[in-house]
N, C-alpha and C positions, 0 to 999 in steps of 0.2 A: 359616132358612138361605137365604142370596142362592143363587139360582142364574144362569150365564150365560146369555141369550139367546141362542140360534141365528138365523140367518137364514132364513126362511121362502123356498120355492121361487119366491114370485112377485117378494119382494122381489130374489132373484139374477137372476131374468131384467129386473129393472129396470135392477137395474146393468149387467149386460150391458147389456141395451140401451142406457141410454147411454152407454159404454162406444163401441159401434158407432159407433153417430154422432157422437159426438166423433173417432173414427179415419179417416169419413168425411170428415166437415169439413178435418180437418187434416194429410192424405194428400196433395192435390193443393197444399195451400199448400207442404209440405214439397219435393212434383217440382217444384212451379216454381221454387222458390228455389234446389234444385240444376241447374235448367237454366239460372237466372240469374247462376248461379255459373260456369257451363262457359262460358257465354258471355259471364262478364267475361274466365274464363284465354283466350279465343280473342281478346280485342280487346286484352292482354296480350301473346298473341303478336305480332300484327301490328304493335304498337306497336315491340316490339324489331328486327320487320321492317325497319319503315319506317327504324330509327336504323339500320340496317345500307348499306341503301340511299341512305342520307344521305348515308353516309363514304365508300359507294363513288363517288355522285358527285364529292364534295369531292376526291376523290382521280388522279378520271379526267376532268377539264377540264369537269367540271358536264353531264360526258355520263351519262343512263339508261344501266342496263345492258342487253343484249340477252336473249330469252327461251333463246337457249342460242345455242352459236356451234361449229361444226366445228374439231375438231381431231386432228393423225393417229393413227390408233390405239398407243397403248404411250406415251403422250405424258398422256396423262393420269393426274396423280399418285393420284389414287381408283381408279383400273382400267385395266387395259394393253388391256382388250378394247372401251372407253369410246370412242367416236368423236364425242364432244360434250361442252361443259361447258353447264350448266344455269345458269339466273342462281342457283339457291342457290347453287350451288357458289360462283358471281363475288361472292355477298354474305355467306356465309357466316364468311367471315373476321373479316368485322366484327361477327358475331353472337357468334360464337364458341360454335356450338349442336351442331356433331359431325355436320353434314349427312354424308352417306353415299349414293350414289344404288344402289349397290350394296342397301342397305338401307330402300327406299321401304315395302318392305311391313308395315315397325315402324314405331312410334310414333317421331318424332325433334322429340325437343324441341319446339322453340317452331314446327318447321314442322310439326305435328300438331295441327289443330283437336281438341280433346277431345269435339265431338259429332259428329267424323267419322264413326262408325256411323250415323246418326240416316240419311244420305242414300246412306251406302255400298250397293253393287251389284255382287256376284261379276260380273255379266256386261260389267259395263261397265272393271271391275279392280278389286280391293283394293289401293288405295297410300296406308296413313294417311301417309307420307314424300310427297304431294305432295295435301295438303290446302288449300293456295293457289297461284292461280295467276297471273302477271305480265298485265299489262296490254301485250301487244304491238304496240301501236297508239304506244308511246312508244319499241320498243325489238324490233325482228321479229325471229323466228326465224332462225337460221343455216345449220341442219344441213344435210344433203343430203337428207332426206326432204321439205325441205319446200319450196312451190312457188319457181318461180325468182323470180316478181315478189316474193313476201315477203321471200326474201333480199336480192334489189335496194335494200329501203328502208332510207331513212336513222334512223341511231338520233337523238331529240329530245335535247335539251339542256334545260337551265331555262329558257333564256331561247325556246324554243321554245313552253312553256306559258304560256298567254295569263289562264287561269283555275285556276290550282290550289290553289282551295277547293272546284273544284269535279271536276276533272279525276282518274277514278279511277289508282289507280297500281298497286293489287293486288285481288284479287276472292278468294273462297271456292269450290274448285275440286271435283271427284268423284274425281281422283285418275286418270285415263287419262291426263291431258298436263298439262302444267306452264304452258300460259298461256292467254289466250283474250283475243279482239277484243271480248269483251263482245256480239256480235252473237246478238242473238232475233230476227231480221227474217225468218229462215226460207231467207234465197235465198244460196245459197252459191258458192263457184268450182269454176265445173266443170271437169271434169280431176282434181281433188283434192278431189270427194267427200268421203273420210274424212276425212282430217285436216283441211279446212277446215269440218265438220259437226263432227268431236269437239273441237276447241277451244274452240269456243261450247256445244255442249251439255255438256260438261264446265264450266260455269260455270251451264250454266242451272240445270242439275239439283239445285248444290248451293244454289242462290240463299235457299232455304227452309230451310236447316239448322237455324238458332235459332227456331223457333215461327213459323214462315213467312216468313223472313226471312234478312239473313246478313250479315256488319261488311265494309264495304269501309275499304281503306286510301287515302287521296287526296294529294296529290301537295303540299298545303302542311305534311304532316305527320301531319294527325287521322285518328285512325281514327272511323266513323261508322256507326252498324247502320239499314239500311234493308229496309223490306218488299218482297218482290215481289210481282209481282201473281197473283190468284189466278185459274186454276191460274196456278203458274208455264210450265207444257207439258201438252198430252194425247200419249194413246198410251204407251206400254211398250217399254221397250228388250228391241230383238229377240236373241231366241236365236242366228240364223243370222245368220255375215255380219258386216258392223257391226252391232254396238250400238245404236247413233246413228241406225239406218234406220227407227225406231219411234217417235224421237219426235219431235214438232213445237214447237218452242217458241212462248210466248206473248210476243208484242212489249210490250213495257213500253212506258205511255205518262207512267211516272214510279214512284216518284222521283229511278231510276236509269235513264238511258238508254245506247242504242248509240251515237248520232249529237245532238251539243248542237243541231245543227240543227231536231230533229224538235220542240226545245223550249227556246230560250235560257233560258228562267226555273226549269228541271229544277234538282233538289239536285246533282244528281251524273252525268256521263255518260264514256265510257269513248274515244271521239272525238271531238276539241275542234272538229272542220271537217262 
């Protein structure tokens, strides 16, 4: 009479074990391949950004749109309590993605990077609704919060951009403010502390989101993921206060810069002068 073979205890702990190490192995291939997945849907979004951006120029005499611009309270079709329109809102039409500024603190479509956790920070705000942020150096601020000289400036045009394969047009934000100078130089406008501290450190912070890195959007069209440097900042955003008062960021000396000056040969910088 045949009888079945059992499996012996050492031969089970073989399998097991390899077993393990096969799950070893192919554990980390599997997170990467999902974080190269989040961070294709993130250059995904920016892409339908940029076409949005496009039509809004095409539409408004090849003028960038501003990072937000004052308008009187009740006058805003999103909120009657709303004393500003944000450039989603001014490009959103052409996206036609459901912005909502009402609703920053959810996911909103294509303006929610999907590894928005990866760099989120209760202390600095949860806003997955402003996971990128404009490039204000093509296009200043409005509001009344913010300083009088940045209101003063004039918004660029196309034919203002001298370089735009190279000239960033949107960045990868933390989600406190909607746009940022691109500035890690560290030396900021006095008077206006915070918000000329949170608009750049709100870009620096997230600069690392994809694997130490983050997809900018540039101004001929491409979107393009480049590395920041490492660290990108020391120090911890502070509990008291601002946020922003704890950290120091680290000046890029590539591939993305603040100032094309510091380096005409740079991939990408956020100041064409």
């Amino acid at each position: 009479m045949n009888r079945s073979r059992a499996f012996t205890v050492i031969e089970l702990l073989v399998v097991i074990a390899i077993i393990a190490v096969l799950a070893a192995i192919m554990f980390p291939v599997f997170a990467q391949a999902r974080a190269q997945a989040r961070k294709t849907a993130c250059t995904s979004n920016f892409k339908q950004i940029v076409l949005g951006v496009t039509l809004y120029i095409n539409d408004n005499d090849e003028t960038y749109p501003r990072a937000n611009y004052a308008v009187p309270l009740g006058s805003n079709p999103l909120g009657a309590d709303l004393d500003r329109v944000q450039w989603y809102q001014a490009v959103d039409p052409y996206c036609k993605s459901g912005y909502n500024p009402v609703g920053i603190d959810q996911r909103i479509d294509i303006w929610t990077c999907p590894d928005y956790d990866i760099t989120a920070d209760d202390r600095f705000g949860y806003n997955p609704g402003y996971s990128y942020v404009w490039n204000a150096n093509l296009g200043a601020a409005q509001a009344s919060d913010t300083p009088p000289d940045w209101q003063a400036q004039s918004v660029k045009t196309l034919a203002d951009v001298q370089f735009p394969t190279n000239q960033v047009l949107a960045a990868e934000g933390e989600g406190r403010r909607v746009y940022t100078y691109g500035d890690d130089t560290g030396n900021y406008e006095q008077g206006y502390d915070d918000i000329a501290k949170d608009v750049n450190i709100d870009y620096v912070l997230a600069r690392v989101r994809h694997n130490g890195g983050s997809n900018f959007a540039l101004a001929d069209g491409h979107v393009k993921y480049f590395h920041a440097p490492k660290p990108s900042y020391t120090g911890t955003l502070s509990s008291t206060g601002n946020p922003s008062n704890g950290i120091t960021p680290t000046q890029s000396s590539g591939p993305v810069l603040y100032r094309r000056s510091s380096n005409p040969n740079s991939s990408a910088w956020f100041l064409e002068h």
